[in-house]
C-alpha positions in Angstrom: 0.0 0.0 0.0 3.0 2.3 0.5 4.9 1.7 -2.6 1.4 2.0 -4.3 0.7 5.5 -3.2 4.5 6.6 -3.1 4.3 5.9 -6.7 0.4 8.1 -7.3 2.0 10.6 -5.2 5.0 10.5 -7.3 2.8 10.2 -10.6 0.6 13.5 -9.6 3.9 15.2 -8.9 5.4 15.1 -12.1 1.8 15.9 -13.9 1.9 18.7 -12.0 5.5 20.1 -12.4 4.9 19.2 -16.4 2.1 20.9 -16.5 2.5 23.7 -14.0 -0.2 26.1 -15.6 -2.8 23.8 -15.8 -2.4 22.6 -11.5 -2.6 26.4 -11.4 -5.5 26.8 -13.1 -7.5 23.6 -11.1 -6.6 25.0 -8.0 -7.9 28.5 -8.7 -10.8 26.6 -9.4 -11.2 24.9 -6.4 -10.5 27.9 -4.7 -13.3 29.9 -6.3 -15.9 27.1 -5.5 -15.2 27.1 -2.2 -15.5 30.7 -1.9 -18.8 30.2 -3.8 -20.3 27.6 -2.4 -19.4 29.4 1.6 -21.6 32.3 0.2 -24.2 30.6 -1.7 -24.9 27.3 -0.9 -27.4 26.7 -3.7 -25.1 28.0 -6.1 -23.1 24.7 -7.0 -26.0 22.6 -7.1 -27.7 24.6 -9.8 -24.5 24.3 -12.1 -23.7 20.5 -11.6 -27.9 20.1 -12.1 -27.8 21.9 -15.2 -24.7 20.2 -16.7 -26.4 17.1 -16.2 -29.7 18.1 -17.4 -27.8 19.3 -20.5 -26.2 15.3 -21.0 -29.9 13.8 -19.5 -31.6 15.2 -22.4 -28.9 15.0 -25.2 -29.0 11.2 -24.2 -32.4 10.6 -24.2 -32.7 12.3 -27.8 -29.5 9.9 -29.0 -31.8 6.8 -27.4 -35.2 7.4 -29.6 -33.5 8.8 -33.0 -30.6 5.6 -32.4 -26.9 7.9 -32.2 -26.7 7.5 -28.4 -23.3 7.4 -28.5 -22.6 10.8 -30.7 -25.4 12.6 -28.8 -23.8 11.7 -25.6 -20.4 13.1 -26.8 -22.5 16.1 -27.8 -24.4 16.4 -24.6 -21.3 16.5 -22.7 -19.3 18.8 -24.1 -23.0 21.3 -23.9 -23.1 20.1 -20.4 -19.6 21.3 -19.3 -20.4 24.4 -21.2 -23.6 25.5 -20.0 -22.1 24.7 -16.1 -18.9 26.6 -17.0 -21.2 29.9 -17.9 -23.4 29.8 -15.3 -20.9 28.8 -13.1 -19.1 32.3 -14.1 -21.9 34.2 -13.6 -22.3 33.2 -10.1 -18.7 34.2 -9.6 -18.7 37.4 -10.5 -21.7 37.9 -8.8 -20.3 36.6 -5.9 -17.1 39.2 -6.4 -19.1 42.2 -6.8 -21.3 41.9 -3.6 -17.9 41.1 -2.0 -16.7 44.1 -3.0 -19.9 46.6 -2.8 -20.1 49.5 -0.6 -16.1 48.9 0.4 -13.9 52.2 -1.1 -12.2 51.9 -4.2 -15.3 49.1 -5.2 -15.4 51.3 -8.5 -11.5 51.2 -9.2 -11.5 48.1 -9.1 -14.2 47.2 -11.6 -12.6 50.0 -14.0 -9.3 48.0 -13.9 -10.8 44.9 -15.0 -12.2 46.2 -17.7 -10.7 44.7 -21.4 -10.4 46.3 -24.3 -8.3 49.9 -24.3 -9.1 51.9 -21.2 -7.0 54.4 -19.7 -8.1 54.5 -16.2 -6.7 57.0 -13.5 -7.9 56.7 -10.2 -8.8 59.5 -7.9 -8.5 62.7 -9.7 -10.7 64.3 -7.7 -11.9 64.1 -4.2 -12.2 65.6 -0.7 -11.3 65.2 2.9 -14.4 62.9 3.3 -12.9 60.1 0.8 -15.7 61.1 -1.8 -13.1 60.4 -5.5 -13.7 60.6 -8.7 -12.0 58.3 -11.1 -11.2 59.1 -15.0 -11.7 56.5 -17.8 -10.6 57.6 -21.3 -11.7 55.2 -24.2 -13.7 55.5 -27.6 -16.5 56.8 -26.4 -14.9 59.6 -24.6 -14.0 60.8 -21.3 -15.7 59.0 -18.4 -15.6 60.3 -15.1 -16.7 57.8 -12.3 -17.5 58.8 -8.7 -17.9 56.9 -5.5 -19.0 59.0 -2.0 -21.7 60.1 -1.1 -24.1 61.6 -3.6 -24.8 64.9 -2.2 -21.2 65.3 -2.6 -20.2 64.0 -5.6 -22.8 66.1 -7.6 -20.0 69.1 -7.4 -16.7 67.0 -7.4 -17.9 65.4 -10.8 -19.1 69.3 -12.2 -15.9 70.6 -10.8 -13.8 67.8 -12.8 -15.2 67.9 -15.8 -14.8 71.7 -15.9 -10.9 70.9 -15.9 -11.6 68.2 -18.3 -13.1 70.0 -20.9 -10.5 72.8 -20.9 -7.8 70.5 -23.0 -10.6 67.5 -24.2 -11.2 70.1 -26.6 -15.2 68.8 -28.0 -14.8 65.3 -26.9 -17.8 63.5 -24.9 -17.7 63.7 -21.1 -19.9 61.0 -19.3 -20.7 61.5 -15.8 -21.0 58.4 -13.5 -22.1 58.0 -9.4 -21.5 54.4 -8.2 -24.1 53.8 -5.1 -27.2 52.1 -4.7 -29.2 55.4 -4.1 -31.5 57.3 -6.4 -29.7 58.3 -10.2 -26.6 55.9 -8.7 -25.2 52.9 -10.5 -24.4 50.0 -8.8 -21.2 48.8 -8.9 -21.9 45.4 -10.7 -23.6 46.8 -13.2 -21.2 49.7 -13.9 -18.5 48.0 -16.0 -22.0 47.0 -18.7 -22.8 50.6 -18.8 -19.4 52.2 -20.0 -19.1 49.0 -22.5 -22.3 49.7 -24.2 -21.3 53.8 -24.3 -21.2 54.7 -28.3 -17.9 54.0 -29.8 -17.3 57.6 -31.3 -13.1 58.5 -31.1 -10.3 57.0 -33.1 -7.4 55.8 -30.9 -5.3 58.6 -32.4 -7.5 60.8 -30.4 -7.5 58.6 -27.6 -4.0 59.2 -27.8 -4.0 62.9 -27.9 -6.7 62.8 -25.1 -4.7 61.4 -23.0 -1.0 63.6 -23.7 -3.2 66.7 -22.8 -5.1 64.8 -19.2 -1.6 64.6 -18.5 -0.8 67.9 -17.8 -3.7 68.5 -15.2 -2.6 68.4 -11.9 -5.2 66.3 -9.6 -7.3 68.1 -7.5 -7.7 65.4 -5.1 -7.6 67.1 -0.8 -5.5 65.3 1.7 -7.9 64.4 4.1 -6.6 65.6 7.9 -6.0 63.0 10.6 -3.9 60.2 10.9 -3.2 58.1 7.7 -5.1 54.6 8.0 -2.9 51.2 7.7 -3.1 48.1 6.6 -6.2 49.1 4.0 -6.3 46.5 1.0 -7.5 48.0 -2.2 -10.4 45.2 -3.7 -9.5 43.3 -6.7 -11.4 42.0 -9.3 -10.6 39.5 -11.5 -9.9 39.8 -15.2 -12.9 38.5 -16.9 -12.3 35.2 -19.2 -12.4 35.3 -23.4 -14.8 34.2 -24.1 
């Protein structure tokens, strides 16, 4: 029994160290559903029920037309699918009410963003930790803020001033993360920028952001003593899909 699980120990070893990515990638994996399935028990269950149901019904259709064996194939590789998607979707759902209401919740989505984003956080702001956060892309400037939204209403009017003295004609979108009334909440903020109108070239994208450069950020120190040990949230790169 020793020399027979020396030598799986052994064998898993060397799988591992050949295929170091992929052992990576499993154990992220395992990691995530645990994370998942501590914060939504039903979650797991719905995925691995739906795989199955996916397989259950691509089998039974392979049974009464007589290719069990190439719907089965099929129905597998749908099942795995359809569980990897929804799967995802209860991820990220899972990431973004870890994340909610905790400062810098915005940053962080902005930063996961794909495509060509130039994001600069905390351009603006006060002594009460109301920022605002710039995003230049295709459609424009964007300026996100996260505070409170009595607040914000000024820091985002007083930005956008400075903005609009070198974006010379260029679209300036104005953005409050928060669950109150006119806010956006933070999971559903990355969808709203990425379904903005595409309207600059990246040559002005380019030129755009030469001139942002320049301004200096009119962000306030707040007074007091500096808080430690404050983790900014992080949000995972989305996968290709």
């Amino acid at each position: 029994m020793s020399r027979k699980a020396g030598a799986a120990d052994s064998a898993v070893t060397k799988d591992a160290a050949a295929n170091p990515a992929r052992a990576g990638r499993l154990k992220q994996l395992r990691m995530a559903a645990g994370a998942l399935h501590k914060s939504n028990p039903k979650a797991m269950p719905i995925v691995i029920g739906s795989g199955l149901g996916v397989l259950a019904v691509f089998v039974v259709i392979g049974l009464l037309i007589g290719l069990v064996w190439a719907f089965s194939v099929l129905g597998l590789i749908l099942g795995v699918l359809v569980a990897l998607i929804l799967f995802g979707r209860f991820a990220q759902a899972q990431q973004y009410a870890a994340i909610e209401g905790q400062p810098g919740a915005a940053y962080a989505v902005l930063q996961s963003m794909r495509g060509n984003w130039t994001v600069t956080p905390a351009v603006g702001g006060n002594r009460n930790m109301d920022v605002v956060h710039r995003v230049v892309g295709r459609p424009g400037v964007i300026l996100v803020g996260e505070g409170s939204p009595n607040r914000l209403a000024s820091l985002l009017a007083a930005e956008k001033k400075r903005v609009s003295r070198v974006a010379y004609e260029v679209p300036i979108f104005e953005f409050q993360v928060g669950n109150g009334e006119g806010q956006i909440p933070v999971r559903k903020l990355q969808r709203k920028i990425m379904r903005l109108p595409r309207q600059l070239k990246p040559a002005v994208i380019s030129d755009i952001n030469h001139r942002l450069k320049a301004l200096q950020p009119s962000l306030q120190a707040p007074k007091g003593p500096i808080p430690r040990n404050i983790r900014q949230p992080k949000m995972p790169r989305p996968k290709a899909r």
